[in-house]
C-alpha positions as CSV (number, residue, x, y, z in Angstrom):
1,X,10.6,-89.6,-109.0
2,X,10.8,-91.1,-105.5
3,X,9.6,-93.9,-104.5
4,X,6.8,-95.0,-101.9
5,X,9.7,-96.8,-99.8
6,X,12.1,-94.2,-100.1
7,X,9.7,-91.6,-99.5
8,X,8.8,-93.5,-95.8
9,X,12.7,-94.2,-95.3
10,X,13.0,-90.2,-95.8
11,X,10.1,-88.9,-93.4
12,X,11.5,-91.7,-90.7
13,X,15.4,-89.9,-91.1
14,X,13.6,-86.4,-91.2
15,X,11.5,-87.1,-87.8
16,X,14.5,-88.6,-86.6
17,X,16.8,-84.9,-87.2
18,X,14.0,-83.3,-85.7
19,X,13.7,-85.2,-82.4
20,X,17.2,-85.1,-82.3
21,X,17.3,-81.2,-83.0
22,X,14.3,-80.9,-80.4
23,X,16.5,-83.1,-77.5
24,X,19.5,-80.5,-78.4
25,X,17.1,-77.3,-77.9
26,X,16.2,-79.0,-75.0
27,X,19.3,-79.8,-73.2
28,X,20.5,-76.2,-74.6
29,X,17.8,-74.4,-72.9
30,X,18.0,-76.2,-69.2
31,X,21.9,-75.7,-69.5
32,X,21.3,-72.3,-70.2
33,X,18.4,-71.6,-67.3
34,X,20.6,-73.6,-64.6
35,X,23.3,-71.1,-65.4
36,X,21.2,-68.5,-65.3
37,X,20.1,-69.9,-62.0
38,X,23.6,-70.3,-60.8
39,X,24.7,-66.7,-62.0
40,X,22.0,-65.4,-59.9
41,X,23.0,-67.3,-56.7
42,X,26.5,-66.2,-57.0
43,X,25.6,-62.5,-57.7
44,X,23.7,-62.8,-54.2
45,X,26.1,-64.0,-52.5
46,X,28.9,-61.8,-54.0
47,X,26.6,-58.8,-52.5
48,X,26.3,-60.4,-49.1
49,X,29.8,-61.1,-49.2
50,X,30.5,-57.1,-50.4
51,X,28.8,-56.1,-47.8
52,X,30.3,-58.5,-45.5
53,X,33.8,-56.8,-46.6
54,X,32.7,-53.5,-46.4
55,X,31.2,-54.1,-42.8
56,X,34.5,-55.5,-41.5
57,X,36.7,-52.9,-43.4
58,X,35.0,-50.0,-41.7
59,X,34.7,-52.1,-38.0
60,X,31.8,-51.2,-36.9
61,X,31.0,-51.0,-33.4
62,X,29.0,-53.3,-31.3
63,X,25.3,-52.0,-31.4
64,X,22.7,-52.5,-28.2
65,X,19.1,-52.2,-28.9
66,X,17.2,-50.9,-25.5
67,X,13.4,-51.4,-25.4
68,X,10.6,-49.5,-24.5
69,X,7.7,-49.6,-21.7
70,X,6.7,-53.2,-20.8
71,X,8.7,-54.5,-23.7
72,X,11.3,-56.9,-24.0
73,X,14.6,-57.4,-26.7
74,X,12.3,-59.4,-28.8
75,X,10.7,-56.3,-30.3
76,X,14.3,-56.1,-32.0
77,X,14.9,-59.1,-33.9
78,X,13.4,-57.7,-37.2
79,X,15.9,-54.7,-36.9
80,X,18.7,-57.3,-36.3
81,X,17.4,-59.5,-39.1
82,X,17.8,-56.4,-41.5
83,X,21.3,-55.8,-40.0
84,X,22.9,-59.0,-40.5
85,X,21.1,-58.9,-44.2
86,X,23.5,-55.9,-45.2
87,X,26.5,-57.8,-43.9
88,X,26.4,-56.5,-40.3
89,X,28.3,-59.1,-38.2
90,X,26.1,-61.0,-35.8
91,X,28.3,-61.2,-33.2
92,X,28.0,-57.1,-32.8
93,X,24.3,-57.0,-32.7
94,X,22.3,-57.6,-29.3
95,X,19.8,-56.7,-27.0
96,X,18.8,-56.3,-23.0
97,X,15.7,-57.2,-21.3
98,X,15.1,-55.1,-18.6
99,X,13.9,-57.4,-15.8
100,X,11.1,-55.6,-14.6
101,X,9.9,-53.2,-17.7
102,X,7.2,-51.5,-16.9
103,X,8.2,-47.8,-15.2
104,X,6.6,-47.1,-12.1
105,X,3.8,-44.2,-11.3
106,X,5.7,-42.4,-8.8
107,X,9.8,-42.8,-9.9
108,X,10.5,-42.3,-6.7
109,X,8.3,-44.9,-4.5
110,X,9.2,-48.8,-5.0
111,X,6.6,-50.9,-6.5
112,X,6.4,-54.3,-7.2
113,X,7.5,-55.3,-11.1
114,X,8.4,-51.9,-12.2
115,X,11.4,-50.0,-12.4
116,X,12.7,-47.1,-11.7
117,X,14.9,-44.5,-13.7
118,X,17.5,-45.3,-11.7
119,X,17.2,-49.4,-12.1
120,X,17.6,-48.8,-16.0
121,X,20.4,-47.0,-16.0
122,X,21.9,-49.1,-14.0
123,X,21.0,-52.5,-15.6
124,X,21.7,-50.8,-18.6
125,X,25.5,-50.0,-17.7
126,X,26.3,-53.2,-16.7
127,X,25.2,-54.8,-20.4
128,X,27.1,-51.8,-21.9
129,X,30.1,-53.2,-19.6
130,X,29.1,-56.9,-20.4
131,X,28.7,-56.3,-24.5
132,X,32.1,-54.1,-24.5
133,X,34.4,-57.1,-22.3
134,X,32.7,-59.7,-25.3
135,X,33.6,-57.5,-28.1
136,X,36.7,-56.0,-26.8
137,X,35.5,-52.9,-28.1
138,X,35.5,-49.4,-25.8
139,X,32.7,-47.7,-27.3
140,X,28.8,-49.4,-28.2
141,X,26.0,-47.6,-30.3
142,X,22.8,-47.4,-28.2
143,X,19.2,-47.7,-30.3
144,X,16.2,-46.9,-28.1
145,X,12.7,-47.8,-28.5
146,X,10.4,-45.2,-26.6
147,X,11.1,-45.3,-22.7
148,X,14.4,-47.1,-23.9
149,X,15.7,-44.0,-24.7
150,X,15.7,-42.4,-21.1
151,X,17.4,-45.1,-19.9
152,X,20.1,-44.4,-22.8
153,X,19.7,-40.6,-22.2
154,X,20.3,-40.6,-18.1
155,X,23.0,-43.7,-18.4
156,X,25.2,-41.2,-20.5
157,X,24.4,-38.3,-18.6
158,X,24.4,-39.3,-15.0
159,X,26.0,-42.4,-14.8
160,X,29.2,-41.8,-16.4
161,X,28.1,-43.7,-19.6
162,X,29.4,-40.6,-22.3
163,X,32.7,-42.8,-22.4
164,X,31.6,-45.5,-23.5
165,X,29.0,-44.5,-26.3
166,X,29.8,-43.5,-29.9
167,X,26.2,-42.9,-30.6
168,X,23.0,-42.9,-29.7
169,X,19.8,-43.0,-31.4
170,X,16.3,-42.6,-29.7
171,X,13.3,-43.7,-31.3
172,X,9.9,-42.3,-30.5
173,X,11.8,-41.3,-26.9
174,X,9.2,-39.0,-25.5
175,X,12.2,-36.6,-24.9
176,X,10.0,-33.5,-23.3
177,X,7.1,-36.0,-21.8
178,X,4.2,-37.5,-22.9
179,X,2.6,-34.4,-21.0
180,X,4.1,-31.3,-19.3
181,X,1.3,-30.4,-16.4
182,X,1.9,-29.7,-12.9
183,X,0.0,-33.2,-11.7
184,X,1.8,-36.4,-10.4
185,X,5.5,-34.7,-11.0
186,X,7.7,-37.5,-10.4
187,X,6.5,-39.6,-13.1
188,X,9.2,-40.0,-15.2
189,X,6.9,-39.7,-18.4
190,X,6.1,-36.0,-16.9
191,X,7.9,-32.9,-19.6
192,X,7.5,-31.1,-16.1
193,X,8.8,-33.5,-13.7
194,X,12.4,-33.9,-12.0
195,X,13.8,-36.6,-14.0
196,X,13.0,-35.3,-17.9
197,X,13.6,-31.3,-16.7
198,X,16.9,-32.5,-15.4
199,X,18.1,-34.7,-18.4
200,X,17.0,-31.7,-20.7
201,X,18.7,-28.7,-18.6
202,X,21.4,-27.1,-20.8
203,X,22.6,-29.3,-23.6
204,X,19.9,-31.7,-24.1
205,X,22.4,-34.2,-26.3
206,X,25.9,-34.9,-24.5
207,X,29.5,-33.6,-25.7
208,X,31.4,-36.5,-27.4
209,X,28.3,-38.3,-28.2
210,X,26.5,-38.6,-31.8
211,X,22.4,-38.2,-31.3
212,X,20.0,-39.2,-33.6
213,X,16.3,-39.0,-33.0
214,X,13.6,-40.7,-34.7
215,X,10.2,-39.6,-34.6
216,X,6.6,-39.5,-36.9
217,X,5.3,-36.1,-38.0
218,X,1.5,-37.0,-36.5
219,X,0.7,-39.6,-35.8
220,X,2.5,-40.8,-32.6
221,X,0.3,-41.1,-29.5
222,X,2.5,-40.5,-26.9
223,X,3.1,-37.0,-29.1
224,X,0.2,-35.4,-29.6
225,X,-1.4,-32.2,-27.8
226,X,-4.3,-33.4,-26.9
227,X,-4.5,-35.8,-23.6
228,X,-7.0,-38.1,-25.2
229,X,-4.4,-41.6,-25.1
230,X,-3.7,-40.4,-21.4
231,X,-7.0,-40.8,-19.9
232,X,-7.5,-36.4,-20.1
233,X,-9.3,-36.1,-23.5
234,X,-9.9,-32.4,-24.2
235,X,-6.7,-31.3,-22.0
236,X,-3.8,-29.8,-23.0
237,X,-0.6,-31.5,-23.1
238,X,1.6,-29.4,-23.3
239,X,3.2,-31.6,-25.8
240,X,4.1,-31.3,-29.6
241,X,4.2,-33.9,-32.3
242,X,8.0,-32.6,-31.8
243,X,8.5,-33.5,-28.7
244,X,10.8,-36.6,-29.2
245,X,13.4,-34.3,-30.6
246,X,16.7,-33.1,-28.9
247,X,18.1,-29.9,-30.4
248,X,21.6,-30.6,-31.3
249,X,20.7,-34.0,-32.5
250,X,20.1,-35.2,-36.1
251,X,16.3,-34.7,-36.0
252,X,14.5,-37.6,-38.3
253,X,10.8,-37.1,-39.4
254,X,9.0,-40.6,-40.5
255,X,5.6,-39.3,-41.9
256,X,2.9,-41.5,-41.4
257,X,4.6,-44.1,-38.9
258,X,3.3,-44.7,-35.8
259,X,4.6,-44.5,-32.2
260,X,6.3,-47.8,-32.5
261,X,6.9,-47.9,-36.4
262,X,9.6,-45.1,-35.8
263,X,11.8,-48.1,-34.2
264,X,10.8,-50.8,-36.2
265,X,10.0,-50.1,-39.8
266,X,12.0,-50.6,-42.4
267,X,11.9,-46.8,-43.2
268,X,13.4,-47.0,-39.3
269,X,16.0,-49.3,-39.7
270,X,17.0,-47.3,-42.9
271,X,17.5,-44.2,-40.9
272,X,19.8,-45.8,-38.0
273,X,21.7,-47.7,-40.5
274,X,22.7,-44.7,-42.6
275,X,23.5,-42.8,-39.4
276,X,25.5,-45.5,-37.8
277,X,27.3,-46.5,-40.9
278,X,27.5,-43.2,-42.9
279,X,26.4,-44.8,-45.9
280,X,22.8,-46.4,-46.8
281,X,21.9,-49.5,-46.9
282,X,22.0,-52.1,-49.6
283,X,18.4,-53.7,-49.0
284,X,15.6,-53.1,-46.3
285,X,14.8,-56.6,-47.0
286,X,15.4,-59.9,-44.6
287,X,17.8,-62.3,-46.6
288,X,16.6,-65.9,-45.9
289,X,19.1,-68.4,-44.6
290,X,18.5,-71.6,-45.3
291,X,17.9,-73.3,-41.3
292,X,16.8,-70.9,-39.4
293,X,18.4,-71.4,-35.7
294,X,15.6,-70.3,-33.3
295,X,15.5,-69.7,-29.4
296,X,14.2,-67.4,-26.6
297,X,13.0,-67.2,-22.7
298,X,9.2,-68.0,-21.6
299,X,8.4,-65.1,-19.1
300,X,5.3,-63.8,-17.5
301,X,3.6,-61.3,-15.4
302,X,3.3,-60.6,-11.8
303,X,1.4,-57.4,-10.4
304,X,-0.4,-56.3,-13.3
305,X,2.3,-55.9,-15.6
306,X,4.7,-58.3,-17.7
307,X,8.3,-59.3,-15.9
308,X,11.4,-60.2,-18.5
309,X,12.2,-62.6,-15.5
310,X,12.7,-66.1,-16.4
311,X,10.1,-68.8,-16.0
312,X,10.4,-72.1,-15.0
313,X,8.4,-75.9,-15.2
314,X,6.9,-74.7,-18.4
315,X,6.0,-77.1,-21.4
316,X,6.6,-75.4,-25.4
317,X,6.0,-77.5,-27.9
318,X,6.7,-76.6,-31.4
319,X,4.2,-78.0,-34.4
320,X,4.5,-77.1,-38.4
321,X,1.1,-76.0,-39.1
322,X,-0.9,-76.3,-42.5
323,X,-0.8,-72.6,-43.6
324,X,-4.5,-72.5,-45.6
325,X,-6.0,-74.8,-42.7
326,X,-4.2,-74.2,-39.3
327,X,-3.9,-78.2,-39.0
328,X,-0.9,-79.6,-37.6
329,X,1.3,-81.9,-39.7
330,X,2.5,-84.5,-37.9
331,X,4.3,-84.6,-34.0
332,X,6.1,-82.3,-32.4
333,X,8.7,-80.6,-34.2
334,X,10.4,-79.6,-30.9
335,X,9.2,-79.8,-27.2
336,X,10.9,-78.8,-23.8
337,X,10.0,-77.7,-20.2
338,X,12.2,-75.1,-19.3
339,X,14.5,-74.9,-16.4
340,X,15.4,-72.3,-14.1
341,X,16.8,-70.1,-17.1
342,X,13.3,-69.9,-19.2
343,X,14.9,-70.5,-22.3
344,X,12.4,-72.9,-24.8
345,X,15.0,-73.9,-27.7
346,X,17.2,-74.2,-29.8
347,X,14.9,-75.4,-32.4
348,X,15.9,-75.5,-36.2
349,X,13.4,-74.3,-38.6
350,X,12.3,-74.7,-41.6
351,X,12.6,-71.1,-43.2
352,X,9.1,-71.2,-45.1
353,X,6.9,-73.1,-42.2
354,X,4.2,-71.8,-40.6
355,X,4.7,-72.9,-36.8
356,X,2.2,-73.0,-33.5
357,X,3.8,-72.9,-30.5
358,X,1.7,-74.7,-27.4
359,X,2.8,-73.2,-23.8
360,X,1.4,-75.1,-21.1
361,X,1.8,-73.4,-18.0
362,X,1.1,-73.1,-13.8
363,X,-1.2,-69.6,-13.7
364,X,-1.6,-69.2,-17.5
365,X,-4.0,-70.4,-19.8
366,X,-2.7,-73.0,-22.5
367,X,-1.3,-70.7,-25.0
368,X,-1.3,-71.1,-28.9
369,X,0.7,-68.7,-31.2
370,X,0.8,-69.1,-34.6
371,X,3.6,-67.8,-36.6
372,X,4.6,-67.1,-39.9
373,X,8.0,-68.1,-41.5
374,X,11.2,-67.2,-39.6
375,X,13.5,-66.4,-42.4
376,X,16.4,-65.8,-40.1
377,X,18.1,-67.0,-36.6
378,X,17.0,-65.4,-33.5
379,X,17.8,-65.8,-29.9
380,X,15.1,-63.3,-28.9
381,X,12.2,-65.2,-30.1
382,X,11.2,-65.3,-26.4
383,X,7.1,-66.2,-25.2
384,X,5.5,-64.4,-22.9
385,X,2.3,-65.6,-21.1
386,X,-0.1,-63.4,-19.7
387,X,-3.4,-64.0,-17.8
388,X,-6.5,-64.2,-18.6
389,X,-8.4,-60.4,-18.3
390,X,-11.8,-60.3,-17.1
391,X,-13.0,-59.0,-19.9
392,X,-11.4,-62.0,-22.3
393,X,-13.1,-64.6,-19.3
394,X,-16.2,-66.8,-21.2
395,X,-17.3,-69.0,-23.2
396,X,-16.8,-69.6,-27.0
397,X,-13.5,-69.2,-28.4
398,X,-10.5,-65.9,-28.0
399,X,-8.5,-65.1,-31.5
400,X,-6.3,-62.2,-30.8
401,X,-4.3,-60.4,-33.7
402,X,-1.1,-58.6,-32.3
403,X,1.6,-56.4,-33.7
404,X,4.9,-56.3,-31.5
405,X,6.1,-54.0,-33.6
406,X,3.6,-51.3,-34.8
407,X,-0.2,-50.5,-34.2
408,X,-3.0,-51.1,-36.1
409,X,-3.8,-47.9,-38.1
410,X,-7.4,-47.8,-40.1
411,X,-7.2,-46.4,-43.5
412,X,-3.2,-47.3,-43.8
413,X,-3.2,-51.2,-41.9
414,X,-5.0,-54.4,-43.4
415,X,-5.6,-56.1,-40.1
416,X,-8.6,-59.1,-40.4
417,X,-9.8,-61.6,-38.3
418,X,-11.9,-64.3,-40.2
419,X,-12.7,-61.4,-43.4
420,X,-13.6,-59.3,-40.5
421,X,-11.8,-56.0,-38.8
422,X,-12.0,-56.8,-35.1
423,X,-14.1,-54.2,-32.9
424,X,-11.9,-51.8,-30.8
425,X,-9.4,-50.5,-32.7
426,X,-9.3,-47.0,-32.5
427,X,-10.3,-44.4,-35.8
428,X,-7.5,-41.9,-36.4
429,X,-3.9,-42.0,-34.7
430,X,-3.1,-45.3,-34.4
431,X,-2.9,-46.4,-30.8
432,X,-3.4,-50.1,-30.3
433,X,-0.9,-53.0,-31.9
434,X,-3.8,-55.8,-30.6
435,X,-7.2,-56.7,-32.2
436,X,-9.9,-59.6,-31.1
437,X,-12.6,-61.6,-32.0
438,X,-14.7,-64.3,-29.7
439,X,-16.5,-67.5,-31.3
440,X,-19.4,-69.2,-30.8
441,X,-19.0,-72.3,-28.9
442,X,-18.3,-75.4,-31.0
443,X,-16.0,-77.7,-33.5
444,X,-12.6,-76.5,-33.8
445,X,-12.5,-74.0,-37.0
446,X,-9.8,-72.4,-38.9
447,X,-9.8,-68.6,-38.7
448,X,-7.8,-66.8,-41.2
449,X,-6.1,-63.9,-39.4
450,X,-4.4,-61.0,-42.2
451,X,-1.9,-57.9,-41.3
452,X,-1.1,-56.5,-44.3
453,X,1.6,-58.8,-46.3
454,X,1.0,-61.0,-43.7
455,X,-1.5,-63.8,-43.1
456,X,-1.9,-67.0,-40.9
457,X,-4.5,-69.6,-40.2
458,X,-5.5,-70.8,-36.4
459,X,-7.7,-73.3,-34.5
460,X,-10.6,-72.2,-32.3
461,X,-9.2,-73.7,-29.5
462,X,-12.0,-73.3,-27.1
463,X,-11.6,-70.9,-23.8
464,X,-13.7,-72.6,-21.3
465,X,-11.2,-75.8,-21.5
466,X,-8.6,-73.3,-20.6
467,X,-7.2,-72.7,-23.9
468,X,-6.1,-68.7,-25.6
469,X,-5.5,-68.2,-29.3
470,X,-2.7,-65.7,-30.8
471,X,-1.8,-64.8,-34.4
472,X,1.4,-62.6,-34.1
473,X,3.0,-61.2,-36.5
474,X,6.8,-59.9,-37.5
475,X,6.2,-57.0,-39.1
């Protein structure tokens, strides 16, 4: 029988084992979750570094991304970010902003701050020539957004361009116009007109060159039968939803995407990858890197209509925001007033901050845009100031929600302002990528703006002190 002593000299040497077994377990299990941790790091970066290989093996060609109508090459960093994530080199991937975007009404009569056909074919030659002396390379795959693809279309065709293009791939490109009527017949947007009836006489894609188009089954504005997003609602226009294709091209249908979706959606980017690769890709998704490098032009408008063209004198500064409140956290993260080159940066982020950018500028009211995270490096994070309309001039307070890089569809989008969908945006095809909301007058408040996946908090900053509000969004 055991005594009371050696019973308590027993239960201190069994706790004892125990703590000792329970320290072991411990050490055992976080050993075993940092390797886990570990194994999974290294199997993403093998994969990045796989497709690294596999990207330099097969030497793929520079690619140049061309935007659309009144658009710049910042529409394109997304598509580049999904690129470089499947081992695409960087160094091959860029884009061109046309300096004056926006086409004319009449191609053939100037007018100030647009361009004509001809003025994009030839400012997109000479970044062809520019991108091929860099690489070293003889032959450049063209991506179009829209408009982008004339420019890509009449650059092979009538300005000796075939040469120097592998491929080309046109997305949304309203190939056979965004109407076909016997009125105003030198707009270039005119199926009818001069400049699409001659890039579409005989072969409509080029000998030597691969074509690819891109387009959505329905539900793309600017291909649609009805005049209704061209000021003629109830005419014909002579248009179908086909109308972006070119026959003896590879013909993509995107259902459900909108008029800029078929450039910039994942589904997108999955198409032109394949097609420029031959093989699919390994993820639609953007990798993170771990500091961000960020930069980009300021540019504004002149004449009605935005310019690409540098601006100069203005003040950015650069704050980490609270995401849930909108409130800054502290100074600055970056400021600068740009010289005669526009360009804001570089600024490092932080790859899961939320970020307000302040432009303060001669003309232009002060300008807030809120972002979310930048998961990846960019030098075509550029700003561009507009304005203010008439109808946006008041009192109170202007948040504007705005999608670069698709429109805002009802039924298929989640686009909010404060728990609210903003008035405006059209019912059935999707046509507009902007959506606001004015505030009463009074104490700075946070608004929570949504798209989708997407979310961000702003300040009422109010507009009779001079001050606009913008929530944009990546995707």
């Amino acid at each position: 029988m055991m005594r009371k002593g050696e019973r308590k000299v027993k239960e201190i040497y069994e706790m004892s084992e125990e703590r000792k077994s329970k320290k072991r377990r411990k050490v055992w299990w976080r050993k075993r979750t940092l390797g886990q941790i570990a194994r999974q790091l290294l199997l993403a970066a093998s994969l990045v570094m796989l497709l690294a290989v596999n990207v330099c093996a097969d030497a793929f060609r520079p690619i140049l991304f061309v935007h659309g109508n009144g658009d710049s090459a910042a529409l394109w960093y997304t598509t580049i970010w999904r690129f470089e994530s499947n081992g695409y080199n960087p160094s091959l991937l860029s884009a061109i902003d046309f300096k004056h975007p926006t086409a004319r009404s009449d191609d053939t009569k100037p007018q100030e701050n647009r361009s004509s056909t001809t003025d994009q074919a030839n400012e997109l030659g000479a970044k062809v020539s520019e991108v091929r002396s860099r690489t070293g390379q003889k032959q450049v795959v063209l991506v179009g957004s829209s408009r982008g693809g004339y420019a890509i279309r009449n650059y092979i065709k009538n300005f000796g361009g075939a040469a120097n293009v592998s491929q080309a791939i046109l997305c949304g490109t309203p190939n056979h116009g965004t109407q076909a009527t016997p009125a105003n017949l030198d707009n270039e947007f005119n199926g009818m007109g001069p400049f699409l009836s001659g890039l579409n006489a005989g072969e409509e894609v080029y000998p030597g060159v691969q074509f690819m188009t891109t387009r959505s089954d329905s539900n793309d504005k600017y291909a649609q039968p009805d005049g209704r997003f061209l000021g003629m609602p109830g005419s014909p226009t002579n248009v179908t939803y086909a109308g972006p294709e070119l026959r003896g091209a590879k013909n993509m249908v995107l259902p459900g995407l909108d008029h800029r979706e078929v450039a910039f959606h994942p589904r997108a980017f999955e198409a032109m990858y394949a097609f420029i690769t031959g093989r699919e890709p390994g993820t639609l998704e953007v990798i993170p890197q771990p500091q961000p490098a960020l930069n980009g032009m300021v540019s504004g408008w002149a004449n009605g209509a935005p310019t690409n063209l540098p601006l100069a004198g203005v003040k950015v500064e650069i704050y980490e925001v609270d995401p849930s409140s909108g409130q800054r956290l502290g100074e600055p993260a970056h400021q600068r007033t740009t010289s005669e080159d526009g360009v804001w940066g570089p600024f490092t982020a932080k790859p899961t901050a939320y970020y307000e950018f302040v432009i303060t500028a001669t003309g232009y009211p002060i300008t807030h845009i809120y972002r979310t995270p930048f998961p990846r490096s960019s030098v075509y994070i550029h700003l561009r100031l507009r304005p203010l309309s008439d109808r946006d001039k008041g009192t109170g307070a202007l948040v504007t929600l705005t999608r670069p890089r698709g429109y805002l569809g009802h039924g298929r989008d989640t686009f909010l302002i404060d728990g609210k969908v903003p008035p405006g945006v059209n019912e059935g095809v999707a046509g507009t990528g902007e959506g606001r909301v004015r505030f009463e007058s009074g104490p700075l408040r946070s608004v929570r703006v949504v798209l989708n996946k997407e979310a961000v908090t702003v300040l009422t900053y109010p507009l009779d002190a001079g001050h606009i509000v913008i929530a944009e969004f990546h995707y």
